[in-house]
C-alpha positions as CSV (number, residue, x, y, z in Angstrom):
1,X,-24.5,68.5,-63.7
2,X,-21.2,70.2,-65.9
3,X,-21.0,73.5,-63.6
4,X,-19.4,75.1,-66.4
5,X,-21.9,74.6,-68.9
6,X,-24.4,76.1,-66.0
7,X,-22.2,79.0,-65.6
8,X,-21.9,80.1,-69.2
9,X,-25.2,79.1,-70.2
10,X,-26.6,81.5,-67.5
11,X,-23.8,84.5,-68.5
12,X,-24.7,84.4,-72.4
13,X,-28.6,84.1,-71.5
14,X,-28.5,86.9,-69.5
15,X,-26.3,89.4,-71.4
16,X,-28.0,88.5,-74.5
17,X,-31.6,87.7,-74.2
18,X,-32.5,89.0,-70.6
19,X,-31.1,92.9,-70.1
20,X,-32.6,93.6,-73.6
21,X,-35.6,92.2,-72.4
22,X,-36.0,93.3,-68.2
23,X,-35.0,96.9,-69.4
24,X,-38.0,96.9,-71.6
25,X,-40.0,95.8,-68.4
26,X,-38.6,98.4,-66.5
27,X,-40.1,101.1,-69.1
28,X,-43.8,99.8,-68.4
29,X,-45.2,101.5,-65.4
30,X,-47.3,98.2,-64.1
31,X,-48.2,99.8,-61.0
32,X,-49.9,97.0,-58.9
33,X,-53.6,97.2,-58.5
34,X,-53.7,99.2,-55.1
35,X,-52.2,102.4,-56.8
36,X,-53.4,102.1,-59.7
37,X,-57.2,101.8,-59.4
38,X,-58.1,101.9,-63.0
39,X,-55.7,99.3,-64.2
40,X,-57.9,97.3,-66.8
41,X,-58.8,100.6,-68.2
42,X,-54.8,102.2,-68.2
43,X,-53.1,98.4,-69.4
44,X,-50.0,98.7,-67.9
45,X,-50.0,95.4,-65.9
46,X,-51.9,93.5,-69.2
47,X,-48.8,95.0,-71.1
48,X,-46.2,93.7,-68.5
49,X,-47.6,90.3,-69.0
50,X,-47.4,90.6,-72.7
51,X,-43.6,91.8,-72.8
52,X,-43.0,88.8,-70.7
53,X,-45.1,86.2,-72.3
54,X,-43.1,87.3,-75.9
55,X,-40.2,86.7,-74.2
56,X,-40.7,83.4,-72.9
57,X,-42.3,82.1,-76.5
58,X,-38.8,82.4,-77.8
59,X,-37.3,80.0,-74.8
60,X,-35.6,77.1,-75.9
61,X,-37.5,74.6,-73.4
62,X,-38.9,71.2,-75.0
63,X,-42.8,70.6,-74.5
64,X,-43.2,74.0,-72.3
65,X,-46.5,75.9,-72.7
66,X,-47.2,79.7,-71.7
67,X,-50.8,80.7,-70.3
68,X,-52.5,84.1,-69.3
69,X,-55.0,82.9,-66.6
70,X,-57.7,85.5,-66.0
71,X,-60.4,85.4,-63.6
72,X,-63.1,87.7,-63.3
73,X,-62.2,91.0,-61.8
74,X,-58.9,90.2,-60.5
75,X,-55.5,90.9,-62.2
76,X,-54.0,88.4,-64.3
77,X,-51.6,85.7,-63.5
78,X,-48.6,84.6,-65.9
79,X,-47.8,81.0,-66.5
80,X,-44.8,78.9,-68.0
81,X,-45.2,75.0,-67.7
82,X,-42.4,73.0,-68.5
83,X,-42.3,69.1,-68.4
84,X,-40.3,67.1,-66.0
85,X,-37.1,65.5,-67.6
86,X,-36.9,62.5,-68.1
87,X,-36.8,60.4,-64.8
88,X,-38.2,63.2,-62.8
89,X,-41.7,63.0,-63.2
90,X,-42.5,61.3,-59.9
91,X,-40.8,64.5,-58.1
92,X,-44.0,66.5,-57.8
93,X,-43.9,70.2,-59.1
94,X,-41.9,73.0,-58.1
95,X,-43.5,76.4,-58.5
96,X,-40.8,78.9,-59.4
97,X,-42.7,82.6,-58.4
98,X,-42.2,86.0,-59.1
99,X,-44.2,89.0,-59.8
100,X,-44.5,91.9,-62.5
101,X,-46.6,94.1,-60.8
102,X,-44.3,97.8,-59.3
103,X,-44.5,100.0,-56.5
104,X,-45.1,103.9,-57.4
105,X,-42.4,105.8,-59.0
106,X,-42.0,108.4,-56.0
107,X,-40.0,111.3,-56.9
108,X,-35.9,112.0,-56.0
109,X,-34.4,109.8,-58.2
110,X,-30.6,110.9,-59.1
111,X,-30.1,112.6,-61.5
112,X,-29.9,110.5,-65.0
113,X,-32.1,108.2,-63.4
114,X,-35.7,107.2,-63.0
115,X,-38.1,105.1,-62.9
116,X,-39.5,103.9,-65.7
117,X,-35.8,104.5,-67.5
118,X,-34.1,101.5,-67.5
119,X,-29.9,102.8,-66.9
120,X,-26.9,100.1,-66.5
121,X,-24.4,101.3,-64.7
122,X,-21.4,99.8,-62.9
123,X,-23.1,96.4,-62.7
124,X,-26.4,97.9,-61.9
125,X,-29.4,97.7,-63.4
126,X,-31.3,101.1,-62.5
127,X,-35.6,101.5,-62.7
128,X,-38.3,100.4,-60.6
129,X,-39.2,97.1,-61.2
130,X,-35.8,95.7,-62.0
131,X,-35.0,94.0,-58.8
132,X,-38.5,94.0,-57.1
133,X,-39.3,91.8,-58.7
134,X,-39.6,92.0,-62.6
135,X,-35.8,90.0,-63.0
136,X,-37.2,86.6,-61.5
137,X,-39.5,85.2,-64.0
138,X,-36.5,85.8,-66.5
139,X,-34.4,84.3,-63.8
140,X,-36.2,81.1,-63.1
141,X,-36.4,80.5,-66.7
142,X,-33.1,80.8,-67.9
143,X,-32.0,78.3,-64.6
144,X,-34.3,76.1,-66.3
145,X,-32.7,76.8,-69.6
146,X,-29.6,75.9,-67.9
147,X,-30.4,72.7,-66.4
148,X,-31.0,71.3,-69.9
149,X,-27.6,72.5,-71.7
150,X,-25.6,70.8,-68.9
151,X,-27.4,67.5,-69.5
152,X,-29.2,67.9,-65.8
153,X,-32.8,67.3,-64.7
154,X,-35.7,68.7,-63.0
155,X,-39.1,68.2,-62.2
156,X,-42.5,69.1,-63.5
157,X,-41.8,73.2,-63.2
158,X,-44.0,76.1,-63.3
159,X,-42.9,79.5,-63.6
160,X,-45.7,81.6,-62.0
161,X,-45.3,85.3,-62.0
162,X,-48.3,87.2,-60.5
163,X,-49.8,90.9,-60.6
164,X,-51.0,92.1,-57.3
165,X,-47.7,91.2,-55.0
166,X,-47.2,95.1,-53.9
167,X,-51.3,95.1,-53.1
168,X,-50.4,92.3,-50.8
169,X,-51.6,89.4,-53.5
170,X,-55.0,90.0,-52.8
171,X,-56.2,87.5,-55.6
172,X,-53.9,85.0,-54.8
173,X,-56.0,82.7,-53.0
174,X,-58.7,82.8,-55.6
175,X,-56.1,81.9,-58.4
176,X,-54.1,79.1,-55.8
177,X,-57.6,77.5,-55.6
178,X,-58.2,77.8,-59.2
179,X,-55.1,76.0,-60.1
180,X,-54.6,73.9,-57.3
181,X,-55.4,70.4,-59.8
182,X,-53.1,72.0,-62.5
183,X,-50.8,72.4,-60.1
184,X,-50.9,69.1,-58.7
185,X,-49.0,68.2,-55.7
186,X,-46.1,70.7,-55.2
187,X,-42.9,69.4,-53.5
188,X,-40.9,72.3,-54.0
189,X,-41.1,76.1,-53.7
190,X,-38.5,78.7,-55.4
191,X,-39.2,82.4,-54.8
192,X,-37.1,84.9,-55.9
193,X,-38.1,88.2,-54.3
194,X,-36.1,88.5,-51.2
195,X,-32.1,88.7,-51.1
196,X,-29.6,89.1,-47.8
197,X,-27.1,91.3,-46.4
198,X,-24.3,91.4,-49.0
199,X,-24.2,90.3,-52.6
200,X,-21.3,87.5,-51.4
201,X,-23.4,85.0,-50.7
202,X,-26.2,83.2,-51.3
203,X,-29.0,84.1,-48.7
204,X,-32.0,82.5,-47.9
205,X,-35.1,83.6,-46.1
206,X,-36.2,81.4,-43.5
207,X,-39.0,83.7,-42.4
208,X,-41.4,86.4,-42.9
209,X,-43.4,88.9,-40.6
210,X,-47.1,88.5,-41.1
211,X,-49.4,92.2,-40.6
212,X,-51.8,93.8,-39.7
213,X,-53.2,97.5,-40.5
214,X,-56.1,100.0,-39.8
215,X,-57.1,103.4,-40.0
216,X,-58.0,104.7,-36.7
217,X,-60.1,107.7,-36.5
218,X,-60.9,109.9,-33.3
219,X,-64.0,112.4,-33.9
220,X,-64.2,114.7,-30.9
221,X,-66.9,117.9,-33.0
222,X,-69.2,118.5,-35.6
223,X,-67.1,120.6,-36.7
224,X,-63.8,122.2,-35.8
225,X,-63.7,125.6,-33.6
226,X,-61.4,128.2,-32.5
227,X,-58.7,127.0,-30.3
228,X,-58.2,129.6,-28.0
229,X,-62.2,129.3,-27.3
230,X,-62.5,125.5,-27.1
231,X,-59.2,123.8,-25.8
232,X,-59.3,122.7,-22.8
233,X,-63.0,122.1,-23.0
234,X,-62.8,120.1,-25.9
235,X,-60.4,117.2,-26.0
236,X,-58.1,117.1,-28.6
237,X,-58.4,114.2,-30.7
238,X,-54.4,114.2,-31.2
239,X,-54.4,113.3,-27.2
240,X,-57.1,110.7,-27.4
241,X,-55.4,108.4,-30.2
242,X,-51.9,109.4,-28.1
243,X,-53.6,107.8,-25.8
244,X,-55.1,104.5,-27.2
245,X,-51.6,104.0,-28.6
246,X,-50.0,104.2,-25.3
247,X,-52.0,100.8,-24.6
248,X,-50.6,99.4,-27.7
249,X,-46.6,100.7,-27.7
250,X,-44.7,101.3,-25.3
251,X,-43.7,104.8,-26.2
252,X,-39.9,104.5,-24.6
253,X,-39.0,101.1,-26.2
254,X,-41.0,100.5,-29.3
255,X,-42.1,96.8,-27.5
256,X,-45.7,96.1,-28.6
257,X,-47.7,95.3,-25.5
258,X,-50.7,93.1,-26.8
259,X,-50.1,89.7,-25.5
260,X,-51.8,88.3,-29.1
261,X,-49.0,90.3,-31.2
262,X,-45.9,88.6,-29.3
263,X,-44.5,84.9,-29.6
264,X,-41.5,82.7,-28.3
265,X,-38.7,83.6,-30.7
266,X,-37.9,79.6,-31.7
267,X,-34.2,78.7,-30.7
268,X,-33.0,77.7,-34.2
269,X,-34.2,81.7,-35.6
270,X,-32.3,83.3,-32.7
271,X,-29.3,81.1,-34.2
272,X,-29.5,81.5,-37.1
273,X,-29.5,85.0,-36.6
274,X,-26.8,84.9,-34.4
275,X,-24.3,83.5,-36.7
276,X,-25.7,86.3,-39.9
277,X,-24.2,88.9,-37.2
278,X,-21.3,87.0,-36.9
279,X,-20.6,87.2,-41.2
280,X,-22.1,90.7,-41.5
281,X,-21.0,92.3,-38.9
282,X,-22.4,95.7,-38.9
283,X,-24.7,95.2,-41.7
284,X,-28.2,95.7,-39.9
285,X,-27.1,98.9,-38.2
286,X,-25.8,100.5,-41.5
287,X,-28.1,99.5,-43.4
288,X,-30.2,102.3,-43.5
289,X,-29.4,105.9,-44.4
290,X,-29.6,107.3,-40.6
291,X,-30.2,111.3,-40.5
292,X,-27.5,113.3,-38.4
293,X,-26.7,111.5,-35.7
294,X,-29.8,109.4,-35.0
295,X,-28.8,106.2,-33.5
296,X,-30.2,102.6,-34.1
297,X,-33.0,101.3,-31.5
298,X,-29.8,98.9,-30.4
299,X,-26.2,99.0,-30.7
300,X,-26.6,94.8,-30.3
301,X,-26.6,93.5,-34.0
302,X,-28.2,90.7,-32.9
303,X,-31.3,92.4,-30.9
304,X,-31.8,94.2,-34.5
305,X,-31.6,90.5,-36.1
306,X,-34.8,89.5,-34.0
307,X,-36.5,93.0,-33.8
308,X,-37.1,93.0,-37.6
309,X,-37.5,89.5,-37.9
310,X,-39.3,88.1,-34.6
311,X,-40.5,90.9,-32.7
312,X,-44.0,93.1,-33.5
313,X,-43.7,97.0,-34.4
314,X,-45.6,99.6,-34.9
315,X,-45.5,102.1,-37.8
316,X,-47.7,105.3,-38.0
317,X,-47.9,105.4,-41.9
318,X,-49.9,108.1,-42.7
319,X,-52.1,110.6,-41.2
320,X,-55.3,112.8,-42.0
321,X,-57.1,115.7,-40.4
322,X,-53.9,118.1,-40.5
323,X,-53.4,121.1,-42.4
324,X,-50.1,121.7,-43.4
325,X,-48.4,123.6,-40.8
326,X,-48.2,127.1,-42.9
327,X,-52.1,126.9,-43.5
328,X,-52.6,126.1,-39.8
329,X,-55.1,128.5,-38.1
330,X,-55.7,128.3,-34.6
331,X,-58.2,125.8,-34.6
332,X,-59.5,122.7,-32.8
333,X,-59.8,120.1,-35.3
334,X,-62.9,118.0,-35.2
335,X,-60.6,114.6,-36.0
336,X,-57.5,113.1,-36.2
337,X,-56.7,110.1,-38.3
338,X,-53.6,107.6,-38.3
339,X,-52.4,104.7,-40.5
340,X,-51.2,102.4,-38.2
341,X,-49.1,99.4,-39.6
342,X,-48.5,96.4,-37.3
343,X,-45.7,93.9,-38.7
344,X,-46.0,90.8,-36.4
345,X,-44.1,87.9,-35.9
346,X,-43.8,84.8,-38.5
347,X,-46.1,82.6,-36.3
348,X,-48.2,85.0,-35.0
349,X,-52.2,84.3,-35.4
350,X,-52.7,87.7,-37.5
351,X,-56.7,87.9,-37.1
352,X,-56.3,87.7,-33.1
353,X,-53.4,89.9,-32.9
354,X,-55.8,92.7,-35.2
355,X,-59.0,91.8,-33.3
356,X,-56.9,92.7,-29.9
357,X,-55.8,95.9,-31.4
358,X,-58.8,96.3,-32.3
359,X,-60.3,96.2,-28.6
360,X,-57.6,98.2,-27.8
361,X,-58.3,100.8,-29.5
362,X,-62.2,101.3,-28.9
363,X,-62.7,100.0,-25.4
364,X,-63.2,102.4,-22.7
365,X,-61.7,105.3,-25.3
366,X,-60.8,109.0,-22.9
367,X,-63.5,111.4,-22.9
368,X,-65.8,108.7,-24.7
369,X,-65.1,110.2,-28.1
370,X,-65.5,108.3,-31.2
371,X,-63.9,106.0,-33.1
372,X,-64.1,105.2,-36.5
373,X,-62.0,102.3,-37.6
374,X,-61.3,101.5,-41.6
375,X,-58.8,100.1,-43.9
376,X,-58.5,97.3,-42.2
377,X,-56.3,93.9,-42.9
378,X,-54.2,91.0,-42.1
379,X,-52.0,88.3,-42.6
380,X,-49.7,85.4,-41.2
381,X,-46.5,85.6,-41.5
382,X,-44.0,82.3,-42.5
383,X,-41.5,80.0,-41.2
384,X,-39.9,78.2,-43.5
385,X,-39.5,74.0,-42.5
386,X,-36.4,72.0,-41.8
387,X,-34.4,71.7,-44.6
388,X,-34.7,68.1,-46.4
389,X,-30.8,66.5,-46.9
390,X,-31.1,67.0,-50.4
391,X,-31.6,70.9,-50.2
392,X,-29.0,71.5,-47.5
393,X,-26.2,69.4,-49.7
394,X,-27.2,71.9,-52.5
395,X,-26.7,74.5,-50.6
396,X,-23.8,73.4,-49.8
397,X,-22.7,72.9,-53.2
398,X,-23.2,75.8,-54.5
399,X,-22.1,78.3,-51.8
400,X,-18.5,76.6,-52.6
401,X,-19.2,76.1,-56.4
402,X,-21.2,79.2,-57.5
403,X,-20.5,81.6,-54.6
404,X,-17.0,80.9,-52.7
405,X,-18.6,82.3,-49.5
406,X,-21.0,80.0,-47.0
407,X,-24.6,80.3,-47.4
408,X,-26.4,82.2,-44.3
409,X,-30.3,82.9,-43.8
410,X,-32.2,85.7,-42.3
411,X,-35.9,86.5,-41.3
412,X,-37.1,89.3,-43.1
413,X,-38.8,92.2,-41.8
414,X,-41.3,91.9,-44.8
415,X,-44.1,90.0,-45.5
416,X,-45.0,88.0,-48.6
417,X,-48.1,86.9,-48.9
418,X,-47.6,84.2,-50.9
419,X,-45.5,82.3,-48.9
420,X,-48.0,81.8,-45.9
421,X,-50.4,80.9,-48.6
422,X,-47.9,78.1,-50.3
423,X,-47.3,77.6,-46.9
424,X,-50.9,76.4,-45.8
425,X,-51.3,75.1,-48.8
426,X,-48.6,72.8,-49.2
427,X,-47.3,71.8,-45.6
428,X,-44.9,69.1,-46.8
429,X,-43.0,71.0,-50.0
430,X,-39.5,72.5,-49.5
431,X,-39.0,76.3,-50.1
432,X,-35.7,78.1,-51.5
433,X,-36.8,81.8,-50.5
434,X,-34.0,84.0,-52.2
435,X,-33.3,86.3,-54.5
436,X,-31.0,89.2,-55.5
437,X,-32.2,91.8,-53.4
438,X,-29.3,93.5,-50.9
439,X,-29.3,96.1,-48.4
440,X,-29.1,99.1,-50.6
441,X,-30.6,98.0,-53.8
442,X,-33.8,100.7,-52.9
443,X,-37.0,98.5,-53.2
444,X,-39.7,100.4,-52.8
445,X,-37.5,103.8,-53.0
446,X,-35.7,106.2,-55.2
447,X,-32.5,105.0,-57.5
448,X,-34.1,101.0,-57.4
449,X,-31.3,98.7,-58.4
450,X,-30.4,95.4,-59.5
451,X,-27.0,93.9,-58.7
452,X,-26.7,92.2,-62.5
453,X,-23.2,89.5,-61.2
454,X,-25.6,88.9,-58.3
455,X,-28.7,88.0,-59.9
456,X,-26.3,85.5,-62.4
457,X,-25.0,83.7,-59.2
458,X,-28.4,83.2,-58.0
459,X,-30.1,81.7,-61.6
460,X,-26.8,79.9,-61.6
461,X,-27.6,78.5,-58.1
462,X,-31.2,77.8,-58.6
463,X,-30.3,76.1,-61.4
464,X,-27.5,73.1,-59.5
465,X,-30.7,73.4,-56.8
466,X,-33.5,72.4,-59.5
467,X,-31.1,69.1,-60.4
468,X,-30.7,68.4,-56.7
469,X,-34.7,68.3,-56.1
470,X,-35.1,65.9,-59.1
471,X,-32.3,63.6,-58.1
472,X,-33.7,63.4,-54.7
């Protein structure tokens, strides 16, 4: 396939058809399901889908079709279904996925920006939604777009871009199962909401933490009293779940004690993760804006690699039962509640890993005081198969061709839910987990980015990758 033609093809698409467009995404505030309760009633995600389904009924892509699937009380899924070329046919489908759904705005954007105000600037797309993960339907599509003006091929393709990602693609499975004869028998996987550690190369995600989270609640009284009268009658229900956790964390090192939550980190991870500290030096331990001089839980980039990759953590995420400290009386408060948020490794079994935490936490509990447990859930993590010949010569290909620099992988710290599902589902297909993503494009967080030459490179690779699967 003419790399030129590739090349140009993607550059004109994007600067002409898909800023206009993704900046006009970046102005709908789809919050996914989970923060936005009352979606059906509010629109926003039925309107995302729109602005993207107008979009893709001007693509110039012979025999495709675009379909709204919508099951009963779950939000709706966004397809594009383009024929195999010509010769291709018997290569199965490859599922291209990406999602429109957004995190919350969250205040402290700078200033000139925010989120629903879509800014390009030096390179950079600015708004939530722009690189997590609203760019890869228009991504996958214009690769697509590509292979047919260089005169390449591809197989049966659909472009399926989902709503409830950020709520952890709760309806998913229900839609998977739905479509699963549609689909037919899926060879090949390309998601496009993960990235690396610079914007040099082209990285690939090789595999994902799986979770698990509760709430944890310690009731110790009715109803609160005076401090002074009842402490140290009464236990505090801050000491009892400092307690539990203790059986959980170890409190000096971060390493999760639950036997169920651990695994043998595989050889080829620790590797590959070896040789990503070796081309980005440095990267994992500034990645992150550190306060004052707070250090790293390791100065080995390596041991950071595998902590966020193939080790367990705990996060305490939120917390009830408090008052703010200026409104704080002296009293003994009846309960104390945490949001704990496990992130496991890739081949952990999630539902025994939780069901051991959950033992942990309400066997034998200190002064017999009880405890409430809610919120909870879980999933597996992923890790990715061997590559087939034909994907690691593409890759190959295009790090010389597209990127000038050698591909590299990385686990990430993460989870998507969709790829344990695809995963499970389809045990023999291939997966390209990428995207444009970097270390400080602020997923999730204030001043959201999208690295626009990045994002290019990427279609531009997915595109030379798409021609490699249907060539075999």
């Amino acid at each position: 396939m003419e790399q030129r033609t590739v090349s140009d093809t993607v550059r004109e698409l994007w600067a002409n058809d898909v800023l206009p467009s993704l900046s006009g995404l970046v102005e709908i505030p789809a919050l996914s399901p989970v923060f936005d309760r009352d979606w059906v009633r509010t629109g926003q995600l039925d309107a995302a889908v729109d602005h993207v389904r107008e979009w893709l009924s001007a693509r110039n892509l012979p025999g495709a079709t675009i379909d709204v699937v919508r099951l009963e009380g779950r939000s709706p899924v966004l397809l594009l279904d383009v024929p195999a070329t010509a010769g291709a046919e018997d290569r199965g489908t490859v599922l291209l996925y990406g999602h429109l759904d957004k995190q919350p705005p969250v205040g402290g954007w700078a200033d000139g920006l925010g989120p629903w105000k879509p800014v390009i600037e030096d390179g950079k797309l600015y708004g939530r939604g722009s690189a997590d993960d609203g760019y890869a339907g228009y991504a996958a599509t214009v690769a697509l777009e590509a292979v047919h003006a260089a005169g390449g091929e591809h197989a049966r393709a659909v472009v399926l871009l989902e709503t409830g990602e950020e709520s952890g693609s709760p309806d998913l499975p229900a839609y998977l199962e739905h479509l699963a004869e549609r689909l037919g028998r899926v060879s090949f996987v390309v998601c496009l909401d993960s990235g690396g550690n610079d914007y040099e190369r082209l990285w690939l995600t090789t595999s994902l933490r799986g979770l698990a989270q509760v709430r944890v609640t310690a009731r110790v009284l009715d109803s609160a009293q005076h401090s002074g009268l009842a402490s140290g009658v009464v236990p505090s229900s801050f000491r009892v779940l400092r307690q539990l956790l203790t059986r959980i964390e170890d409190a000096a090192s971060g390493k999760i004690l639950i036997e169920e939550c651990n695994v043998e980190i595989p050889a080829n991870r620790v590797e590959e993760a070896r040789a990503t500290a070796e081309v980005a030096p440095g990267a994992t331990r500034t990645a992150f804006p550190l306060h004052g001089s707070t250090r790293p839980v390791s100065d080995d980039e390596l041991e950071l690699l595998l902590n966020n990759s193939w080790r367990p953590t705990l996060s305490v995420i939120g917390a009830s039962g408090f008052p703010e400290p200026d409104e704080a009386g002296n009293v003994l408060r009846d309960h104390t509640t945490l949001g704990l948020s496990f992130r496991l490794p890739p081949t952990a079994d999630s539902a025994a890993a939780l069901n051991a935490i959950e033992k942990a936490l309400t066997t034998d509990v200190p002064y017999g005081a009880t405890i409430e447990l809610t919120g909870i859930e879980h999933a597996d993590g992923w890790n990715a198969p061997e590559l087939a010949p034909w994907l690691s010569g593409a890759l190959e290909r295009v790090s010389d061709g597209v990127f000038g620099s050698p591909w590299r992988s990385v686990g990430l710290g993460g989870s998507i839910p969709f790829m344990g599902l695809l995963g499970e589902k389809y045990p023999e297909a291939q997966f390209l987990v990428t995207g444009a993503l970097g270390p400080d494009s602020n997923a999730h967080v204030p001043d959201e980015w999208l690295h626009l030459d990045h994002a290019q490179r990427v279609t531009e690779a997915v595109a030379h990758i798409l021609d490699a699967h249907a060539k075999g």
